[in-house]
BAFI-3210 file (N, C-alpha, C; in Angstrom, 3 decimals, decimal comma, padded with zeros to 6 digits):
// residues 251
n [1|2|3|4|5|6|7|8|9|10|11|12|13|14|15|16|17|18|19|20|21|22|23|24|25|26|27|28|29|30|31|32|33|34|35|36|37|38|39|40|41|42|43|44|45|46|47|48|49|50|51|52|53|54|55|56|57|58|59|60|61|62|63|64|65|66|67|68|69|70|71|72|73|74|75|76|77|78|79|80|81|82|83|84|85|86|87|88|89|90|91|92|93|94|95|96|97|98|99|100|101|102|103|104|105|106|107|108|109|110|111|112|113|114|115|116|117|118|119|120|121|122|123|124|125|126|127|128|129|130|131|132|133|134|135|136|137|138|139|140|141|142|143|144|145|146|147|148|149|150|151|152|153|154|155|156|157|158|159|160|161|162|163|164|165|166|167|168|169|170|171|172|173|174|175|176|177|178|179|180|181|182|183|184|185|186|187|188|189|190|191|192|193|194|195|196|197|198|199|200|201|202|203|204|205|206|207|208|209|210|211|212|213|214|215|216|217|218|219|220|221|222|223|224|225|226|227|228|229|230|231|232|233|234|235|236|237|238|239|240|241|242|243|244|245|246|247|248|249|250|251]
n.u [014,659|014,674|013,095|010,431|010,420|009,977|007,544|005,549|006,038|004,991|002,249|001,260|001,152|-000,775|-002,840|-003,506|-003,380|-005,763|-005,785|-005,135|-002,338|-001,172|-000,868|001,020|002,949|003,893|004,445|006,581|008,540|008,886|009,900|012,366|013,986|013,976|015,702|018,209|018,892|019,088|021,158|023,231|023,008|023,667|026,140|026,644|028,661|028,299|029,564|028,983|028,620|028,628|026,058|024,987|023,124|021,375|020,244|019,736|017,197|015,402|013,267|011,495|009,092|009,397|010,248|012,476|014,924|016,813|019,230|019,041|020,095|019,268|017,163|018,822|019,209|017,187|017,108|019,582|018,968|016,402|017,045|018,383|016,232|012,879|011,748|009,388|008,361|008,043|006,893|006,153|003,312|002,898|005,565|003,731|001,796|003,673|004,190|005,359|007,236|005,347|004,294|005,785|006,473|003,641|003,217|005,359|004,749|004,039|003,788|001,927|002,873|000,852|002,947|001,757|-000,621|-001,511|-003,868|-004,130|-002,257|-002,479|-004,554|-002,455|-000,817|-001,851|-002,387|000,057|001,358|-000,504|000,428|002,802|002,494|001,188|003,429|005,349|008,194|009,273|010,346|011,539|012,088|013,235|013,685|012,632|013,258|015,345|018,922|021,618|023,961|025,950|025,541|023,053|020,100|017,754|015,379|012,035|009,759|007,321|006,547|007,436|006,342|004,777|006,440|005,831|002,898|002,864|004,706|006,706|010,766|013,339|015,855|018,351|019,807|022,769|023,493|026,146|028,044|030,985|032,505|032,337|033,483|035,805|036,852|036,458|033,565|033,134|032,055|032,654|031,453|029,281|026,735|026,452|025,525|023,802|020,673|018,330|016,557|015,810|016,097|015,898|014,247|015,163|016,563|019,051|019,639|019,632|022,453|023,820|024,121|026,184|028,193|030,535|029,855|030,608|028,786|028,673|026,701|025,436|024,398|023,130|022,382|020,074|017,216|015,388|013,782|011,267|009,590|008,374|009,793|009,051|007,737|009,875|011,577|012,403|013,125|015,197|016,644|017,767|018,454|020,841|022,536|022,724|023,467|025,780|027,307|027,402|028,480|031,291|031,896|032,355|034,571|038,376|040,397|038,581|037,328]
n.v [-040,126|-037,556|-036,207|-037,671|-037,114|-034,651|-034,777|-035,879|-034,618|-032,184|-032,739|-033,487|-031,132|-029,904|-030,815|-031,127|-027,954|-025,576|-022,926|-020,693|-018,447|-019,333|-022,081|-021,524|-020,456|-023,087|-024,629|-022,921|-022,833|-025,896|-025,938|-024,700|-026,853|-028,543|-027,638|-027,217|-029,404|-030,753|-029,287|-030,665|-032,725|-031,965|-031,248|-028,734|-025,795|-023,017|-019,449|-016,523|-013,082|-010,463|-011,471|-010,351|-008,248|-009,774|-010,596|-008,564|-008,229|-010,295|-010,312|-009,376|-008,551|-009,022|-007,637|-009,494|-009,775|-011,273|-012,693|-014,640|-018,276|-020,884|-023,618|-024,159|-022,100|-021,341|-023,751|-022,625|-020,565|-021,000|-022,530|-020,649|-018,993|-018,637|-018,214|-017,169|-018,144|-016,477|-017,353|-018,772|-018,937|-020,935|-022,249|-024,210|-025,500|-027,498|-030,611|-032,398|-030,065|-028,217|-029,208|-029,330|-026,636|-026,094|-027,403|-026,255|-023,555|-021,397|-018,397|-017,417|-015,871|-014,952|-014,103|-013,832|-012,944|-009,898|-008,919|-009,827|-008,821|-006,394|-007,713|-009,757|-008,608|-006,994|-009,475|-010,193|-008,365|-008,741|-010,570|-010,372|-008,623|-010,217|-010,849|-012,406|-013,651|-012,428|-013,912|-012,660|-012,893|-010,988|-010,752|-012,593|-015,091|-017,521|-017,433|-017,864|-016,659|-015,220|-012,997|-010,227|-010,054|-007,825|-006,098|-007,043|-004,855|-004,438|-005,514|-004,885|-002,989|-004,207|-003,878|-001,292|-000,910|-002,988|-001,391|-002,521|-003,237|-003,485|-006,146|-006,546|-009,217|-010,980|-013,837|-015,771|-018,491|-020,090|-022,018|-025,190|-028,589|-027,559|-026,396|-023,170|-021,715|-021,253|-020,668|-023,374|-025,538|-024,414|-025,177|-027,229|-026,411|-024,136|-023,378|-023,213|-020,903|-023,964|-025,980|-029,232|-030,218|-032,816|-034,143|-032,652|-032,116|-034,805|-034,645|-033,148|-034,182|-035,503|-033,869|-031,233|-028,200|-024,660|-021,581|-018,236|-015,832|-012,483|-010,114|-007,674|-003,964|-003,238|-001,848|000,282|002,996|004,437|006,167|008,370|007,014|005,021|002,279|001,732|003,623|002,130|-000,608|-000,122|001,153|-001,416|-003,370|-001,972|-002,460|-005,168|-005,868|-004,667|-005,888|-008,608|-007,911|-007,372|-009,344|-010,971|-010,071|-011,100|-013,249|-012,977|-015,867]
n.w [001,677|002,915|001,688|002,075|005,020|004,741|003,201|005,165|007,613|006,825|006,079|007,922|009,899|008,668|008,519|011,721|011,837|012,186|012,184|009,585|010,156|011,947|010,441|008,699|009,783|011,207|008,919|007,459|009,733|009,656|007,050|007,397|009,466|007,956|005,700|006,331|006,936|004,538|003,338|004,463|003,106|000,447|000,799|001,013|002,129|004,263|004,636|005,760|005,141|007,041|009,038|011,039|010,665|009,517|012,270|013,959|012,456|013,431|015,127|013,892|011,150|007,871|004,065|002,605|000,156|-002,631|-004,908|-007,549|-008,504|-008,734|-007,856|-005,457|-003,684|-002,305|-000,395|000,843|001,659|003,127|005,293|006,748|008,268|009,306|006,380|004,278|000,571|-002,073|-005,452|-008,142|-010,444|-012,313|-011,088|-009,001|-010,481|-010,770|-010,922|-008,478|-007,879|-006,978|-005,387|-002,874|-003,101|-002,105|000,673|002,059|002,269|000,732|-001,033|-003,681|-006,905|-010,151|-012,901|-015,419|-015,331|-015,053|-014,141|-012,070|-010,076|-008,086|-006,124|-005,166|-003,877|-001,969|-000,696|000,266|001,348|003,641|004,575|005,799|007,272|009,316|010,473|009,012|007,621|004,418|001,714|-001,423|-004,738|-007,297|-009,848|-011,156|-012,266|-012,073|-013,014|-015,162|-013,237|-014,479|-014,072|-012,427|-013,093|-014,451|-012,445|-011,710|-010,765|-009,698|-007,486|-005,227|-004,057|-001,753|000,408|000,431|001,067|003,753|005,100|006,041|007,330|004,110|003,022|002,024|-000,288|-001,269|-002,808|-003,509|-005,456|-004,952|-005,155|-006,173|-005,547|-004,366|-006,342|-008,305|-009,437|-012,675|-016,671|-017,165|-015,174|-013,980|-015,286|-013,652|-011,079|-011,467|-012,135|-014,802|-017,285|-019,664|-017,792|-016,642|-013,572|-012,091|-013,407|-012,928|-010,285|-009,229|-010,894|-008,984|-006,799|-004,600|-005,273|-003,988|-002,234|-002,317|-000,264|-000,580|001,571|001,892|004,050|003,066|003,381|005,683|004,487|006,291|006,102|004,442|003,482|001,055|-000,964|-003,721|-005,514|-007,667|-006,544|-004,804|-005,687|-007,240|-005,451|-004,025|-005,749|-007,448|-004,400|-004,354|-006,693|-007,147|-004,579|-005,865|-008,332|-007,322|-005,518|-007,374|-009,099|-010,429|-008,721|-005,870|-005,259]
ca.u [014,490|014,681|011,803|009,633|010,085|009,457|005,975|004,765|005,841|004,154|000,907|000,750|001,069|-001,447|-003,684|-003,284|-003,542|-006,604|-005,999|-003,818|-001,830|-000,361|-000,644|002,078|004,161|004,709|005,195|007,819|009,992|009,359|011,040|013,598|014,235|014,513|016,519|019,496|019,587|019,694|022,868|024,036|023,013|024,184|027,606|027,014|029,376|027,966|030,250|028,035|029,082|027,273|025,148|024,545|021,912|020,197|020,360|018,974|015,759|015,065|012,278|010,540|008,425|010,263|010,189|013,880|015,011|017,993|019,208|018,524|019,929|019,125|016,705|019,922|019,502|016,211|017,267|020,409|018,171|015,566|017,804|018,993|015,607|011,863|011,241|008,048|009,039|006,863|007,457|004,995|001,899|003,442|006,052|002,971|001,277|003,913|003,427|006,637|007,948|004,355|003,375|006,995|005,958|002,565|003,982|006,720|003,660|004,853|002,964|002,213|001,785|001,128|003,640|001,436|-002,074|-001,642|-005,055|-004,424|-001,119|-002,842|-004,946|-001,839|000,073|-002,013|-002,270|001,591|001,429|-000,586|001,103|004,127|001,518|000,792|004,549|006,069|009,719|008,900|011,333|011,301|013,400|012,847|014,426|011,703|013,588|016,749|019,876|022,889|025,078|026,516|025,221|022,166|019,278|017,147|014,651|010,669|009,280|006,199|006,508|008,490|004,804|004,738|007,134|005,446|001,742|003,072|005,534|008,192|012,023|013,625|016,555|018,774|020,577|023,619|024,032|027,241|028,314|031,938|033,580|032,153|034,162|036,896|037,320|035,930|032,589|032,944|031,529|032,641|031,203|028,332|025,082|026,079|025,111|022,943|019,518|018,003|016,169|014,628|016,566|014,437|014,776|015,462|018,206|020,013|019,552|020,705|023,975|024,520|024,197|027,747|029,214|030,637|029,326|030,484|028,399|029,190|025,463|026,045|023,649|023,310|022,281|018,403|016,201|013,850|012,989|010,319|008,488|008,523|009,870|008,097|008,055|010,565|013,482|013,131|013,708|016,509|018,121|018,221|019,404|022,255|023,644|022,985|024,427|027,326|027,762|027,365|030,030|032,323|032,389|032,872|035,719|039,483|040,758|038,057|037,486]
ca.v [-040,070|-036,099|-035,536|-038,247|-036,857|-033,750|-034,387|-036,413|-034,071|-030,915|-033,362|-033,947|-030,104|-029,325|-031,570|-030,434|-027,030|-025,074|-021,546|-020,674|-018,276|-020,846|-023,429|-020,897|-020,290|-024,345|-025,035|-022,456|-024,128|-027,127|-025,579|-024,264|-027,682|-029,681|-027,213|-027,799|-031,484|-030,660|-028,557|-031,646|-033,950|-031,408|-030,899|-027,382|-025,020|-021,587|-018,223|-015,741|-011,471|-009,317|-012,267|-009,277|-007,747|-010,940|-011,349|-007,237|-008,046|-011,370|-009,836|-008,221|-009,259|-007,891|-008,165|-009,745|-009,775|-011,904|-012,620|-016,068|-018,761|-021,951|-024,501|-024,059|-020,825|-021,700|-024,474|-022,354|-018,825|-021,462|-023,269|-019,576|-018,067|-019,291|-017,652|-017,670|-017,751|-015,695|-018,131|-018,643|-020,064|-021,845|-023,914|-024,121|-026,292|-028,911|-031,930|-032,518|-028,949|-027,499|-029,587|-028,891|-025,122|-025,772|-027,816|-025,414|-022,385|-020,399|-017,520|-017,473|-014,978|-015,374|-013,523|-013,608|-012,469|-008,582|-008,084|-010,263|-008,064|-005,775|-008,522|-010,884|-007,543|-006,772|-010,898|-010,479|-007,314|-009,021|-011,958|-009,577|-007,531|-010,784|-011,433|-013,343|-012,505|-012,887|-013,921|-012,309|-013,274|-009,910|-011,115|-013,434|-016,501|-017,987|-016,843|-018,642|-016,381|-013,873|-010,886|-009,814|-009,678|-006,345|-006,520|-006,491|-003,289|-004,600|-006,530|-003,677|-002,213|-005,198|-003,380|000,154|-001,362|-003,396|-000,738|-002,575|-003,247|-004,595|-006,757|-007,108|-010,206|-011,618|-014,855|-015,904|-019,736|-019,569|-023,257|-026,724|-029,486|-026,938|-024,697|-022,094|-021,643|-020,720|-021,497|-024,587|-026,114|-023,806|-025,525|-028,489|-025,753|-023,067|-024,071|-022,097|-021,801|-024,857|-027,360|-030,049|-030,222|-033,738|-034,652|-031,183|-032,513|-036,092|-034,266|-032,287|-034,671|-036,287|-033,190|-030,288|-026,605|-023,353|-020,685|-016,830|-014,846|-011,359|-009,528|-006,201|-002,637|-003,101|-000,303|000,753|004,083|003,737|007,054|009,197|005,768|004,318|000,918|002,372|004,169|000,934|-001,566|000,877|000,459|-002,775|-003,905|-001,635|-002,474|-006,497|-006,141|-004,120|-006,669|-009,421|-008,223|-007,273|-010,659|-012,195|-009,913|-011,857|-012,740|-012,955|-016,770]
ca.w [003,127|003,558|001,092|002,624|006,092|004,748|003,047|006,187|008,693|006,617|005,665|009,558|010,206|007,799|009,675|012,984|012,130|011,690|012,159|008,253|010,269|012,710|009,505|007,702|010,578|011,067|007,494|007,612|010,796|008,855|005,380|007,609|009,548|006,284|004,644|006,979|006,690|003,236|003,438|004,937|002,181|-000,540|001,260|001,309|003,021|003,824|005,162|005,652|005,530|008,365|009,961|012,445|009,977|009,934|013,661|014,492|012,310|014,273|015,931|012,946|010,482|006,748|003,234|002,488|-001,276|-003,181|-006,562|-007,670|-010,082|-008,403|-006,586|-003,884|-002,951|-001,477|000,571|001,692|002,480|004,282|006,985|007,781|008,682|008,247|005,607|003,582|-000,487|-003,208|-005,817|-009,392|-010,069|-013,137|-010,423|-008,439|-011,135|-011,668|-009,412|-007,842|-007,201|-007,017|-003,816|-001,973|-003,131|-001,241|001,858|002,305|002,858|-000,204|-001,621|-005,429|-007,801|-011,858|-013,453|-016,664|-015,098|-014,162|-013,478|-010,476|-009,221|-006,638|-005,053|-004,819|-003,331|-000,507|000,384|000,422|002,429|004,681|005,351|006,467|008,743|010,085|010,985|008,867|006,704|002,918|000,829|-003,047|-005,792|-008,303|-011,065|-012,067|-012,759|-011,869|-014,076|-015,182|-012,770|-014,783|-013,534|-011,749|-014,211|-014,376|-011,230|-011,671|-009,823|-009,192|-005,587|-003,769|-003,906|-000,928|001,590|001,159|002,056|005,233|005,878|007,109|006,551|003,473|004,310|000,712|000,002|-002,342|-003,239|-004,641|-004,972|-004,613|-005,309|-007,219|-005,332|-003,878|-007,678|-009,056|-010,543|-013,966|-017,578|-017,603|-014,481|-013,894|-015,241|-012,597|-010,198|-011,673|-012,562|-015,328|-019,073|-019,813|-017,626|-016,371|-012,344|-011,414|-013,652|-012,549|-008,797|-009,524|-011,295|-008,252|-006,188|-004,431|-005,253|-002,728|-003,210|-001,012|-001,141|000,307|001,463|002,050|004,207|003,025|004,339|005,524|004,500|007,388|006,256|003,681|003,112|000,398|-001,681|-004,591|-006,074|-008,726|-006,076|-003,526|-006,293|-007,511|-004,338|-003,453|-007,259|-006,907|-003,313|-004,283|-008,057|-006,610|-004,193|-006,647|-009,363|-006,362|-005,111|-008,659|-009,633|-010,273|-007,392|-005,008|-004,692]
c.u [014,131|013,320|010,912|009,671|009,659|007,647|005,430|004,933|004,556|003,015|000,420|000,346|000,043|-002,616|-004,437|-003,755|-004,635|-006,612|-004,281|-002,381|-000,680|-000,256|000,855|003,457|005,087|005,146|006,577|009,075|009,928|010,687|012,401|014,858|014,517|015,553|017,976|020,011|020,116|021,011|024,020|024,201|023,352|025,547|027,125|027,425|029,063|028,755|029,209|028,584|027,799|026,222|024,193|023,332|021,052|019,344|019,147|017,568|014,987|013,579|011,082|010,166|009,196|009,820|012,089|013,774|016,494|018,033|018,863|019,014|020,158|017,888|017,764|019,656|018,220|016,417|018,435|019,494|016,713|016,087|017,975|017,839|014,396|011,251|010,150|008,026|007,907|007,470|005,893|004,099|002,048|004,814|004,644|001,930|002,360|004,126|004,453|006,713|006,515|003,754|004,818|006,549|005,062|002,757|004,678|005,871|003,979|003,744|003,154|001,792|002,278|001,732|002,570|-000,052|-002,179|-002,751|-005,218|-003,648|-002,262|-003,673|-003,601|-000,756|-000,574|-002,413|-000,905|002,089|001,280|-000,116|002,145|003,727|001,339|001,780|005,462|007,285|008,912|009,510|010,954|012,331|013,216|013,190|013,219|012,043|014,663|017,464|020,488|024,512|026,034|026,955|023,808|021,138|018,518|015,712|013,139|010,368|008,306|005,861|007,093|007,031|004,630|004,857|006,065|004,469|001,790|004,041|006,673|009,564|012,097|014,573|017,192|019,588|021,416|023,823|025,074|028,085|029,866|032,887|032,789|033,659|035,900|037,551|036,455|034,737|033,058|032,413|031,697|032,230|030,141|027,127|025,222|025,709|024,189|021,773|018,844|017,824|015,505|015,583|015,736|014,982|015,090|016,596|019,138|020,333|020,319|022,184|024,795|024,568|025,670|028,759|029,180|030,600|029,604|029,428|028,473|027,310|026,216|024,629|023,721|022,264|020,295|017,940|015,153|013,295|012,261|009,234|009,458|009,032|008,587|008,515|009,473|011,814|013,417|013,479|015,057|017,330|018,393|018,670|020,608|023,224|023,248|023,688|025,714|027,950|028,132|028,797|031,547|033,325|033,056|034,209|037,007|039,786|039,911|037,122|038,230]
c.v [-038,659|-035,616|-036,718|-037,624|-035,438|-033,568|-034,959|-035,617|-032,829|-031,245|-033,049|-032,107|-029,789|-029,971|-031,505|-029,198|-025,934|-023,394|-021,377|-019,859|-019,121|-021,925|-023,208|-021,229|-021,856|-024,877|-024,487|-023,117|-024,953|-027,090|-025,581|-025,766|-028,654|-029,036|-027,283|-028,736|-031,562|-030,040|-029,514|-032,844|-033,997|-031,664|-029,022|-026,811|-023,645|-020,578|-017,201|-014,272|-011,021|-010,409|-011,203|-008,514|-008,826|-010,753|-010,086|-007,502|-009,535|-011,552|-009,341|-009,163|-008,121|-008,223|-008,457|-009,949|-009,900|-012,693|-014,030|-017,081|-020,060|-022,607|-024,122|-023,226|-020,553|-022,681|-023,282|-021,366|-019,876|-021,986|-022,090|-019,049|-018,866|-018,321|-017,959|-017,127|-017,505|-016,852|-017,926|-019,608|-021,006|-023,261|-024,341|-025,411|-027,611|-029,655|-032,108|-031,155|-027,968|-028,201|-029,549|-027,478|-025,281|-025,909|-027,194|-023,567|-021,175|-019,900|-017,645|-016,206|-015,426|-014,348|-012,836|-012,881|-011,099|-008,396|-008,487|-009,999|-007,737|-006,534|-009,615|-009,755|-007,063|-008,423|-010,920|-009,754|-007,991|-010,002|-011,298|-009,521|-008,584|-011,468|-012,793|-012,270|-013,760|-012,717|-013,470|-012,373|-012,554|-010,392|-012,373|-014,467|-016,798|-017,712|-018,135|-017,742|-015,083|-012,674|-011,257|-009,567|-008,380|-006,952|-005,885|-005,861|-004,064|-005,384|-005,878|-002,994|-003,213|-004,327|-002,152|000,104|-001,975|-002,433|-001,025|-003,071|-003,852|-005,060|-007,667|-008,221|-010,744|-012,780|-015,403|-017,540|-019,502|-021,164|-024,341|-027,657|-029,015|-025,885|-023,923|-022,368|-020,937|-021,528|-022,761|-026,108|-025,145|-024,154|-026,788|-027,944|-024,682|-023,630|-023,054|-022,474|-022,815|-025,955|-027,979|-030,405|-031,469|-034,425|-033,897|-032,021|-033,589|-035,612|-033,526|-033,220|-035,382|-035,348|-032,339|-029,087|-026,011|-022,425|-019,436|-016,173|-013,516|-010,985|-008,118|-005,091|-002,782|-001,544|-000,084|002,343|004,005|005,268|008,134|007,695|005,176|003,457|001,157|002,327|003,031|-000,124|-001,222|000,507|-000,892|-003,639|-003,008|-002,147|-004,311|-006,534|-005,364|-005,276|-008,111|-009,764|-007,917|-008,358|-011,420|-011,539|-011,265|-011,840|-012,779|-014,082|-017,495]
c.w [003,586|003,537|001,909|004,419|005,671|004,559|004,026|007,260|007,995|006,082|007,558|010,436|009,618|008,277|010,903|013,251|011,551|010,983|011,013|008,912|011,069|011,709|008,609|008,793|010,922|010,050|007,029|008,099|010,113|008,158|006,315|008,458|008,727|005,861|005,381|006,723|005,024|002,899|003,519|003,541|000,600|-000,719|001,192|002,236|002,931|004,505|004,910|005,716|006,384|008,495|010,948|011,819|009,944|011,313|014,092|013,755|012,817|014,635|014,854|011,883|008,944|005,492|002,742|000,827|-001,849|-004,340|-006,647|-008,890|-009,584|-007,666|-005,008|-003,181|-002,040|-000,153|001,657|002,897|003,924|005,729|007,440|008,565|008,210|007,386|004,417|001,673|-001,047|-004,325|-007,070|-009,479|-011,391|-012,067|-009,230|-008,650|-011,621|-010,563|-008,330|-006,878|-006,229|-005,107|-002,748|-001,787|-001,895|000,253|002,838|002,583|001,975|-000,597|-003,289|-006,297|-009,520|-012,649|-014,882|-016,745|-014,738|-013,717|-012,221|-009,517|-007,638|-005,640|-004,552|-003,995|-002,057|-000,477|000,770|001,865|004,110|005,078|005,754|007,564|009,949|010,759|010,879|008,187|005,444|002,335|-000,723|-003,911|-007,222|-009,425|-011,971|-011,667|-012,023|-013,091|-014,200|-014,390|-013,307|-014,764|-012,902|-012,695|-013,672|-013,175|-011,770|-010,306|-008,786|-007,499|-004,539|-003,338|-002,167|000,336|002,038|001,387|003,466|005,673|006,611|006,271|005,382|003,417|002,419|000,883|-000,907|-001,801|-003,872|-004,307|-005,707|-005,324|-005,495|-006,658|-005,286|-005,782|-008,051|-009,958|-011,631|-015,219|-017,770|-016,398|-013,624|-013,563|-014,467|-011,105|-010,228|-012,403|-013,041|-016,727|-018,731|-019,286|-016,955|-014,501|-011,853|-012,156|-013,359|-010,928|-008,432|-009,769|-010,034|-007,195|-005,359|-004,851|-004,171|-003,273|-001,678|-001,800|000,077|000,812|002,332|002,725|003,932|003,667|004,669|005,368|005,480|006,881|004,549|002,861|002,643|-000,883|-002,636|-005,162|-006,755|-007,920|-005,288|-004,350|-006,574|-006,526|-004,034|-004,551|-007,125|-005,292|-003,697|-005,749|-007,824|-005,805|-004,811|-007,380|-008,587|-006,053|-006,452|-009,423|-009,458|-009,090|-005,894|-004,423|-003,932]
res [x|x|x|x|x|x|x|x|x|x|x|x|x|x|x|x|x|x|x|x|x|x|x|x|x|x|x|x|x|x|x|x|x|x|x|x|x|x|x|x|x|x|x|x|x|x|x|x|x|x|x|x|x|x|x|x|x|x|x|x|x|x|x|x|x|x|x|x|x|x|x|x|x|x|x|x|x|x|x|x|x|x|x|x|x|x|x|x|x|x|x|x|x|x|x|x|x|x|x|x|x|x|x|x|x|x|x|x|x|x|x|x|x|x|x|x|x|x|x|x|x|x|x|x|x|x|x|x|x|x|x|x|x|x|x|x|x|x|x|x|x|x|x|x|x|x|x|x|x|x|x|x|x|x|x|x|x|x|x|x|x|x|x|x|x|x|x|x|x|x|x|x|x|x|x|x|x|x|x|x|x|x|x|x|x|x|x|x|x|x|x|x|x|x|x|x|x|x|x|x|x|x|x|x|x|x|x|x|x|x|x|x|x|x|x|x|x|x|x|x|x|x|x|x|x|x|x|x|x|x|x|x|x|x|x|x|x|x|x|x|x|x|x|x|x|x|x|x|x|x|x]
***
């Protein structure tokens, strides 16, 4: 029911709308209108830290950036904000996820093609310039949770061509049907490696998931910064915040 109203409303938008920048911006509200109902149809429960950093870049067009080890963390980060996801041109190509990807107004780049970085870095740029928030998930992939994997450089290059904020973000899923994530009830929530996405989805299905987002410290000042020290920062204040949250004790 969710996904069928989804691909008919964002077929019907896509329809309608000629001019790509207005085609992005409704595919967005869409994502972000679906991804609620989905919260609902997950059970997900979200608590959010500093909302108020969300709230002050409202107005602004950003590059936002958060760790990643799920399908979930897309639906959650979309109901909050429309945000427009960088996402690969390998899920791009598989039929299912690849036409939600498209639907949903997501940017792609091919991890495996460098020669096609700097053109897929100023289309990124400019889709900022042109006022949207662009979600990036550095890490490549989705994890299994652990830790924070080591962050690719290469997409912070993004912020310091459009020049504007970046707007860090932790993810941390907190409770599996009121206990504790840990190893032994994990991969019915972390999606990652070679699991196959629709029997993961089915398994999660009918169960109840909290999950904590942390807004952390936005960066607005931008100059003198290179790909290198702005990735630097924003992997330290989200992997600080990360193993913070996951110490004993702090579910």
């Amino acid at each position: 029911m969710l996904m069928g109203d989804f691909f008919l409303s964002a077929n019907l938008i896509r329809l309608f709308s000629r001019n790509p920048v207005t085609l992005r911006h409704r595919l967005a509200k869409n994502t972000t209108r679906i991804g609620r109902r989905f919260l609902k149809a997950f059970n997900i429960k979200i608590s959010m830290k500093h909302p108020e950093r969300l709230a002050e870049l409202a107005d602004k067009n950003y590059l936002a950036v958060a760790n990643h080890v799920s399908y979930t963390d897309i639906i959650i980060l979309a109901s909050l904000e429309n945000f427009v996801f960088i996402t690969s041109v390998e899920m791009g190509k598989n039929v299912f996820l690849g036409s939600i990807t498209r639907l949903g107004g997501c940017l792609f780049t091919d991890r495996k093609k460098f020669v096609s970085l700097p053109d897929e870095i100023e289309k990124f740029a400019n889709t900022i310039k042109a006022g949207f928030k662009v979600m990036l998930f550095p890490e490549g992939t989705s994890t299994n949770g652990e830790t924070v994997k080591e962050f690719r450089k290469s997409l912070f290059k993004v912020a310091l061509l459009a020049d504007c904020p970046v707007l860090p973000i932790c993810i941390r899923y907190k409770a599996l049907d009121g206990k504790p994530i840990d190893e032994f009830n994990r991969d019915l929530v972390y999606w990652y490696g070679d699991m196959t996405f629709a029997p993961h989805f089915m398994k999660l299905l009918g169960h109840s998931l909290s999950a904590e987002i942390d807004f952390l410290d936005p960066i607005y000042e931008l100059e003198g910064k290179t790909r290198q020290t702005l990735s630097n920062d924003v992997y330290t204040q989200i992997c600080d915040c990360y193993h913070q949250r996951s110490s004993p004790g702090s579910v």
